[in-house]
C-alpha positions as a printed NumPy array, in Angstrom:
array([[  7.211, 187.458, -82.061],
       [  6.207, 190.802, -80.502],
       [  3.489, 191.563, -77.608],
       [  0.919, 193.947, -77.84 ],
       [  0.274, 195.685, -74.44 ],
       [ -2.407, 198.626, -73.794],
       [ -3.404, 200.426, -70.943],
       [ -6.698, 199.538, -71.004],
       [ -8.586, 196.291, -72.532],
       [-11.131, 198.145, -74.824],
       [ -9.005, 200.963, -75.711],
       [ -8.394, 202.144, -79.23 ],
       [ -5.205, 204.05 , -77.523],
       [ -2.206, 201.39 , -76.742],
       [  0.758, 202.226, -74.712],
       [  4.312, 200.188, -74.39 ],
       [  5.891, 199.641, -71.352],
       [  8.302, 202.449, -71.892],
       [  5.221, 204.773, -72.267],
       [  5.697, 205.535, -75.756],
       [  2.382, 205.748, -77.7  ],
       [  2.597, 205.607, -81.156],
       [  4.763, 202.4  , -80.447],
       [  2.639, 198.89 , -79.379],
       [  4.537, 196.353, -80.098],
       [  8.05 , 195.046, -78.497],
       [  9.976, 191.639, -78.744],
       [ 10.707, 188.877, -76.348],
       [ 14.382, 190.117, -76.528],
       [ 13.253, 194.071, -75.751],
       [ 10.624, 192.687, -73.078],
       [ 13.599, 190.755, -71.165],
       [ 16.195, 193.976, -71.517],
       [ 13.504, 196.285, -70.074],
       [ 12.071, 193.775, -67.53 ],
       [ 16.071, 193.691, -66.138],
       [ 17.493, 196.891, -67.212],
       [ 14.464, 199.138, -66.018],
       [ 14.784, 201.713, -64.607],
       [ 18.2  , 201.231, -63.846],
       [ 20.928, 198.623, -64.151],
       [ 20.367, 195.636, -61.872],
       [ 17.184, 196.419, -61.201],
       [ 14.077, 194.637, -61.756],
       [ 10.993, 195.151, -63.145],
       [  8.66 , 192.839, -62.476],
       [  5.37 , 193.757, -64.189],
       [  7.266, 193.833, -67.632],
       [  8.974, 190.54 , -66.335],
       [  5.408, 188.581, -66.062],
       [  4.014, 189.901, -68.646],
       [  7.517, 188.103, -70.932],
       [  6.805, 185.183, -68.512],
       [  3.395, 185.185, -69.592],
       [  4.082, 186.252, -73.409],
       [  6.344, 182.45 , -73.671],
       [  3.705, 180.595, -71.748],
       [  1.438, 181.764, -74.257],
       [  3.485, 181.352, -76.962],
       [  4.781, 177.936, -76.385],
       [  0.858, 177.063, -74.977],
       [  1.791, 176.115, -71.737],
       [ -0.441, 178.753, -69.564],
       [ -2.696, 175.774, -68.428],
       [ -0.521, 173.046, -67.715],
       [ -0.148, 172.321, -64.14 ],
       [  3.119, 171.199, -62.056],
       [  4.164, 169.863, -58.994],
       [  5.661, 172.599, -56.234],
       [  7.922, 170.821, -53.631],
       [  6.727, 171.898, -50.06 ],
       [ 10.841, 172.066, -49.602],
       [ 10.827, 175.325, -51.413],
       [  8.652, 176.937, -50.016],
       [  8.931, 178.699, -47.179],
       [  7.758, 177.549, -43.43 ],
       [  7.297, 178.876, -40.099],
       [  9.043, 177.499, -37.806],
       [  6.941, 176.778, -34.476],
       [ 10.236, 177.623, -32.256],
       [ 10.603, 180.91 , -34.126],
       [  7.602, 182.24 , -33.73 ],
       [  7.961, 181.412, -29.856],
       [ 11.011, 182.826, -30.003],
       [  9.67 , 186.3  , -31.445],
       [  6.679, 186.332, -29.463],
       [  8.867, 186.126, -26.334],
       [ 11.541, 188.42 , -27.31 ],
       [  8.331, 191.25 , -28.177],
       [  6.663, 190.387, -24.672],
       [ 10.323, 191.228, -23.329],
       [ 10.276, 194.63 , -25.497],
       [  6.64 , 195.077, -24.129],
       [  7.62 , 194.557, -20.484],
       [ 10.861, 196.956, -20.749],
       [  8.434, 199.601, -22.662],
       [  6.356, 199.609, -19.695],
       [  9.067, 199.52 , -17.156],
       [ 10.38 , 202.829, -18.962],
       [  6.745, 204.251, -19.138],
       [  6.123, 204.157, -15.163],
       [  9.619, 206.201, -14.854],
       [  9.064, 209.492, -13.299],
       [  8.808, 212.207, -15.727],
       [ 11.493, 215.   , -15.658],
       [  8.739, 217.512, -14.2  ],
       [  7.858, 215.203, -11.43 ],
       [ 11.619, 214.531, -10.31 ],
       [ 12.095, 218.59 , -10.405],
       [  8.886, 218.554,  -8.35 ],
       [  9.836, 216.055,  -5.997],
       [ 13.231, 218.348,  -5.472],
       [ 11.447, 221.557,  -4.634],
       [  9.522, 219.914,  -2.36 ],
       [ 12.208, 217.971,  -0.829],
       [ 10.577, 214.641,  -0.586],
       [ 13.304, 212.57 ,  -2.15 ],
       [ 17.033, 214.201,  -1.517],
       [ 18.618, 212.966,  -4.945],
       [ 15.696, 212.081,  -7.105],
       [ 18.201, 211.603, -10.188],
       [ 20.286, 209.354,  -7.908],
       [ 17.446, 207.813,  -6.858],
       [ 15.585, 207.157, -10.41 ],
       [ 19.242, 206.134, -11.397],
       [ 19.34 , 203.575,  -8.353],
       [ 15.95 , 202.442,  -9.553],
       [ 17.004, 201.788, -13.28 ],
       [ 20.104, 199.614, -11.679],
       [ 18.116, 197.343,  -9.993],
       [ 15.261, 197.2  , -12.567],
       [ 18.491, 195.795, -14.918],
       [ 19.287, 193.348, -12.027],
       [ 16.191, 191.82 , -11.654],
       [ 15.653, 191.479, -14.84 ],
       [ 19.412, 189.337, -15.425],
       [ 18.431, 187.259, -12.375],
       [ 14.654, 186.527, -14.313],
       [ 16.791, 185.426, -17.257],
       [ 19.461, 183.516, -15.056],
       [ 16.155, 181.696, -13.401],
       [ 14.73 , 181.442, -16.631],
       [ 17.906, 179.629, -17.935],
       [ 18.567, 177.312, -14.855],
       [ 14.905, 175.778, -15.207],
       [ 15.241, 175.266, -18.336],
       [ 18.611, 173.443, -17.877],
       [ 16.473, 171.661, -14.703],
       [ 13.459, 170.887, -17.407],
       [ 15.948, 169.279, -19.852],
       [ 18.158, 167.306, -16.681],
       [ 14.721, 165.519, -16.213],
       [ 13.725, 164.653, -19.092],
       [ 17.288, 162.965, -19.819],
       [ 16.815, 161.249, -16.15 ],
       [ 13.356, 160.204, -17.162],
       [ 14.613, 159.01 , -20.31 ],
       [ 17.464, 156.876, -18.623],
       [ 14.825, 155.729, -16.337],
       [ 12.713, 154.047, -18.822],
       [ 15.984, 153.095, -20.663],
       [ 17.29 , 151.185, -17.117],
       [ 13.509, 149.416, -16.95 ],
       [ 13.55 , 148.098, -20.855],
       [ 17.149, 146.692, -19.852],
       [ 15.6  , 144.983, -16.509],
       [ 13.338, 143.656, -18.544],
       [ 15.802, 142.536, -21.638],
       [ 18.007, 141.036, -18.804],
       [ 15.249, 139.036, -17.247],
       [ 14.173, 137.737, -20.761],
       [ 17.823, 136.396, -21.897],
       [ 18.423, 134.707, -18.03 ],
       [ 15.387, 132.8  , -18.698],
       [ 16.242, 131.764, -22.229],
       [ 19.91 , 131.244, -20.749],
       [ 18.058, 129.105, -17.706],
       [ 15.748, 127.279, -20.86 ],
       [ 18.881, 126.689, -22.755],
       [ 20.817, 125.229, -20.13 ],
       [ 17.714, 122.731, -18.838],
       [ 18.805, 120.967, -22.801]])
């Protein structure tokens, strides 16, 4: 079998894939070497790949039937991922500003001339320092209520745990009293 491909629909002119003119036609067997081999070892081409793909479907009459795609394969968003990256870019945002309100070079050489601040590097320096240190201590807090968050829900769990045993206890004492009355 061999497959016919021009540039155009209409056109009397017909070009192969390797841009040859004067030759139209190429095999399932060239198709697959230059959909693989093109342009360079290990590499892919995918246009002359579907149009092979497309060439068997055709050829075996298959281009209409219809399957079943298992939503396993494909892939998914996670929820927690995306919170994840939305966080970890609000972080990025939040250090981009931090760096953005930083006094410009000019304005510390400024503030030296005019003898406002008496170590402005020291001082922006200082500022950067505790700029870092708030932000560990955010993340510290952020990590000891979440540790809180999870403590109570296991507590509330154990809680409603505790009341379903009351309650299993109180049932088999009066089926033990019931039994016993026999």
């Amino acid at each position: 079998m061999s497959v016919t491909l021009s540039t155009t629909p209409a056109s009397d002119t017909e070009m192969t894939i390797d841009g040859n003119i004067n030759q139209t036609e190429k095999t399932l067997t060239e198709l697959l070497d230059l959909s693989l081999g093109t342009p360079e070892i290990g590499a892919v081409n995918f246009n002359i790949l579907h149009t092979l793909l497309g060439s068997i479907l055709n050829r075996l009459d298959l281009q209409n039937v219809v399957t079943e795609v298992s939503t396993d394969h494909l892939p998914v968003v996670k929820s927690r991922s995306v919170e994840v990256l939305d966080k970890k870019v609000s972080q990025m945002e939040n250090r981009l500003e931090v760096l953005n309100q930083l006094p410009s070079n000019t304005e510390i050489i400024e503030k030296a001339k005019s003898g406002t601040a008496i170590n402005s590097a020291a001082d922006v320096w200082q500022h950067l320092q505790l700029q870092k240190q708030v932000e560990t201590n955010e993340t510290g807090i952020e990590k000891a209520l979440s540790l809180i968050d999870d403590l109570l829900r296991e507590i509330r769990d154990l809680k409603v745990r505790q009341e379903q045993m009351e309650k299993d206890m109180k049932q088999f004492t009066d089926q033990a009293g019931d039994l016993s009355s026999i």
